[in-house]
Backbone bond lengths (Angstrom), bond angles and torsions (degrees), N, CA, C in turn:
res aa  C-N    CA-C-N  psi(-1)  N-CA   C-N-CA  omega(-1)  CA-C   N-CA-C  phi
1 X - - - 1.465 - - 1.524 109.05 -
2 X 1.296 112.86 131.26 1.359 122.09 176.02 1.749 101.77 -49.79
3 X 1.520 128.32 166.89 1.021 128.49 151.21 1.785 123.67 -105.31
4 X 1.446 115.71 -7.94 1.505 126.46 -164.98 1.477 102.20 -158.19
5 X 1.851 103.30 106.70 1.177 75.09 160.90 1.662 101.05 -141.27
6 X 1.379 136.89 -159.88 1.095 128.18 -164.63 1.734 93.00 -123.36
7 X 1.337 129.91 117.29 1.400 129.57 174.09 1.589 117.51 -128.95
8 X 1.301 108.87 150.09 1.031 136.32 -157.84 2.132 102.69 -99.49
9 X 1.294 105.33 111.54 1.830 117.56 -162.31 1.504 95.95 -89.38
10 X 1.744 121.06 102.42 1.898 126.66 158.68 1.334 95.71 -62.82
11 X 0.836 131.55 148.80 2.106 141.88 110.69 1.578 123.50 -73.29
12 X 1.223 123.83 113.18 1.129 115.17 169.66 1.750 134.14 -58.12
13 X 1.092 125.08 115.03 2.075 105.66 -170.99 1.074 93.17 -86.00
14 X 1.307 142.88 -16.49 1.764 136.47 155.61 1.601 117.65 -42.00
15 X 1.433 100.49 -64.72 1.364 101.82 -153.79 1.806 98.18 -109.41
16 X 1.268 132.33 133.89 1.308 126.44 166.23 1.534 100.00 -64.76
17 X 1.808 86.74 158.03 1.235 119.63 172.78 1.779 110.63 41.06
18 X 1.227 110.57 23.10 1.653 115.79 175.54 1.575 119.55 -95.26
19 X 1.110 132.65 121.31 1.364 123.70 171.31 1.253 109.67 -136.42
20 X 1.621 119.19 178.35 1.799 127.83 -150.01 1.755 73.68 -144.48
21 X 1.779 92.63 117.22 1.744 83.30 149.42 1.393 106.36 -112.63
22 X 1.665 99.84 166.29 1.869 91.81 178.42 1.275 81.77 -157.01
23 X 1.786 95.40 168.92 1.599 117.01 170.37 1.570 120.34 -51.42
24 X 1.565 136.15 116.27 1.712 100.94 -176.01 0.943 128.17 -63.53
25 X 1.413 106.13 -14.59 1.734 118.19 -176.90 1.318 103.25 -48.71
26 X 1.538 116.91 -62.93 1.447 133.51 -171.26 1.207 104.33 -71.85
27 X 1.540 146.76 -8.62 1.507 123.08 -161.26 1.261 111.14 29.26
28 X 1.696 94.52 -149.25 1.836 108.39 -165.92 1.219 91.93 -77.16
29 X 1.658 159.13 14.28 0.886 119.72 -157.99 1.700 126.31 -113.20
30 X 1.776 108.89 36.44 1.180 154.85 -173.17 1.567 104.11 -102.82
31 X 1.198 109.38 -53.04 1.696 117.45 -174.69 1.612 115.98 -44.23
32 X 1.091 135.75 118.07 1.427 129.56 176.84 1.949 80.38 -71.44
33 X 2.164 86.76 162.61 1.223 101.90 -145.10 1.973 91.89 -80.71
34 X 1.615 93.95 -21.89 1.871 102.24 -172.09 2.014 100.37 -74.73
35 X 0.834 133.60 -7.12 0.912 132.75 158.30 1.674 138.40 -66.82
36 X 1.247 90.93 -49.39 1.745 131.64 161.51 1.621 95.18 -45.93
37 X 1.651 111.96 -68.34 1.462 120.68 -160.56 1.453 106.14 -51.38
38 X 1.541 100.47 -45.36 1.961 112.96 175.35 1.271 108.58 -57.47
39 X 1.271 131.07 -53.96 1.446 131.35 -161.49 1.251 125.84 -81.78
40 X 1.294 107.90 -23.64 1.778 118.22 166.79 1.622 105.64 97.75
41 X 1.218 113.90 162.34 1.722 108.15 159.10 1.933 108.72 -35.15
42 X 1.551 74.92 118.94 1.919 64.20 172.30 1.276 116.67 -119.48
43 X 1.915 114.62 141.49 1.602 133.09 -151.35 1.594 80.06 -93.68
44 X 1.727 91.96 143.35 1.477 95.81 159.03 1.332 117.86 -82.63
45 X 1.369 130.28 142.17 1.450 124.74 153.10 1.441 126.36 -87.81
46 X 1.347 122.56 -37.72 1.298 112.07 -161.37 2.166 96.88 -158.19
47 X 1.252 99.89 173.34 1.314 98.72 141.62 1.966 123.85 -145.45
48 X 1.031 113.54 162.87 1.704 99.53 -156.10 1.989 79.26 -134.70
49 X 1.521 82.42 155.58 1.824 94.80 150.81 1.532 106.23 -125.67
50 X 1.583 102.22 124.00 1.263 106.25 -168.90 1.446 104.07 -100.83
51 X 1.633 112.25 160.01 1.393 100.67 -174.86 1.927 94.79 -161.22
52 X 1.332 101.30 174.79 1.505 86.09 166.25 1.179 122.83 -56.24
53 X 1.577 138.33 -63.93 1.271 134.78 -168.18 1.198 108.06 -77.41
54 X 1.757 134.22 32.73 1.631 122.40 138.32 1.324 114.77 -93.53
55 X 1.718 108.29 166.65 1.442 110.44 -149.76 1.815 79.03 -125.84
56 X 1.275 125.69 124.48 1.299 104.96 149.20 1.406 112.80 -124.47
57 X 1.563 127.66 157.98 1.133 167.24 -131.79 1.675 93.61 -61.71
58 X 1.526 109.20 -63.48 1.692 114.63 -166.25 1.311 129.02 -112.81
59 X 1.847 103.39 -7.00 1.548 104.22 -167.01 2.024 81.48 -150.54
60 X 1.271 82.81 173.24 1.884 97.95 -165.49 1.353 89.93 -86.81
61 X 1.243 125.51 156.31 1.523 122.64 153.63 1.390 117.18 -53.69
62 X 1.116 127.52 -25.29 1.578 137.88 -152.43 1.381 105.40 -97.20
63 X 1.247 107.74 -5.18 1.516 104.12 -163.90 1.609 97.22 -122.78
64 X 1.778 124.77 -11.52 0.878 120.88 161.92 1.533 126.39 -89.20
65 X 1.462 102.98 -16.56 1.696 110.68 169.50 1.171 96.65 -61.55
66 X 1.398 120.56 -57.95 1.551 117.60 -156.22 1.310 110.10 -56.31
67 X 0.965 108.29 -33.82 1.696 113.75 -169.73 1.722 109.92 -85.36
68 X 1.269 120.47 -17.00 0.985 135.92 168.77 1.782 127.14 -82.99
69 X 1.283 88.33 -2.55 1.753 105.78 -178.27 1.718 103.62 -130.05
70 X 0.951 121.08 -4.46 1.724 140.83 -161.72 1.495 73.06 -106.14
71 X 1.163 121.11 -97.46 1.817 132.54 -135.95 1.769 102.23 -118.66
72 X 1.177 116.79 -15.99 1.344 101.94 159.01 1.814 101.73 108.02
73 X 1.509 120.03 0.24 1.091 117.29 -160.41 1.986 100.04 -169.25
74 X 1.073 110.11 152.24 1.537 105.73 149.06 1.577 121.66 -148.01
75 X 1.370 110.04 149.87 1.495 123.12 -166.71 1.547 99.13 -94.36
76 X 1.361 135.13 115.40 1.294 124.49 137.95 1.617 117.97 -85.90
77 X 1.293 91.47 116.84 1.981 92.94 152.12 1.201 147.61 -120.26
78 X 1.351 120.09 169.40 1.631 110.25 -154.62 1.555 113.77 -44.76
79 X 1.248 125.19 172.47 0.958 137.06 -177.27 1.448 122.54 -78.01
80 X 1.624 147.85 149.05 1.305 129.47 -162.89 1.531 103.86 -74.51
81 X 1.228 146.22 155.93 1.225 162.16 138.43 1.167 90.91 -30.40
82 X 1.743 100.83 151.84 1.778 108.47 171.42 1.219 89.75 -90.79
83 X 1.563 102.39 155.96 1.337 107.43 -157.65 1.764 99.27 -81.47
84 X 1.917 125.98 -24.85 1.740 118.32 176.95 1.002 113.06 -71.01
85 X 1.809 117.92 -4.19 1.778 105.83 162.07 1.440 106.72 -71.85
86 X 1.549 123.08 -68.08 1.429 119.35 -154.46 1.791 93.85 -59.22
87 X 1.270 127.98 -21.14 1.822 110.48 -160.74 1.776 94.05 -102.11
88 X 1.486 112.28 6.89 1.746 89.47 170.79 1.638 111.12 -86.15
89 X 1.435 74.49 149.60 1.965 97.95 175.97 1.620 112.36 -58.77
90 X 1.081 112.33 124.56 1.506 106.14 -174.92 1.368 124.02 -61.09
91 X 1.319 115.64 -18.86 1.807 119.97 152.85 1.208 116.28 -30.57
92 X 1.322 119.07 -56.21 1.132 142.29 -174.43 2.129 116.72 -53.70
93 X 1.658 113.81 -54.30 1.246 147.26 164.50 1.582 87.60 -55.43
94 X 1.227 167.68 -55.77 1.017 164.31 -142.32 1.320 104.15 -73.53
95 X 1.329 136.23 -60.65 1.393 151.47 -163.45 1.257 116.31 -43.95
96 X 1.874 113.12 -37.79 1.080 104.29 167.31 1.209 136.41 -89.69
97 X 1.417 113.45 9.38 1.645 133.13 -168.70 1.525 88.50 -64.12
98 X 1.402 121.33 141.14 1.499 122.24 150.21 1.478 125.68 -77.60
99 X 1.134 116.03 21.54 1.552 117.55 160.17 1.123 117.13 -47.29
């Protein structure tokens, strides 16, 4: 596994809170194409040099090298729902309607 590398940050406009990191060297051109189809045109956000001692927000650095030397790319996606949103009773979801 590489330890440093410099990658290039997608956002998905399909999917919230989804993004594709990849090598910049390589751009998209790692992405299988059915993936692509899921993710939509994808916006750049940023570009980073990742290394061990960066910290990012939702995933380890270590786990995006790997995946970045494994398959050429890595997918973060949104985060799970708390689980008393998806199990409330929709009675409940009503309250805040401005009706």
């Amino acid at each position: 596994m590489v330890d440093k590398v410099i990658v290039a940050v997608y956002k998905s406009r399909r999917k919230d809170e989804t993004y594709l990191y990849v090598k910049k060297q390589d751009g998209l051109t790692k992405i299988p194409e059915s993936l692509l189809t899921i993710f939509g045109d994808p916006e750049p956000v940023m570009t980073l040099l990742l290394h061990s001692g960066k910290k990012l927000a939702r995933v380890s650095v270590g786990q995006v090298l790997e995946a970045l030397t494994e398959q050429g790319f890595y997918l973060q996606m949104p985060p799970p729902k708390d689980e008393y949103l998806v199990t409330l009773p929709d009675e409940f979801l009503c309250f805040n309607d401005p009706e």
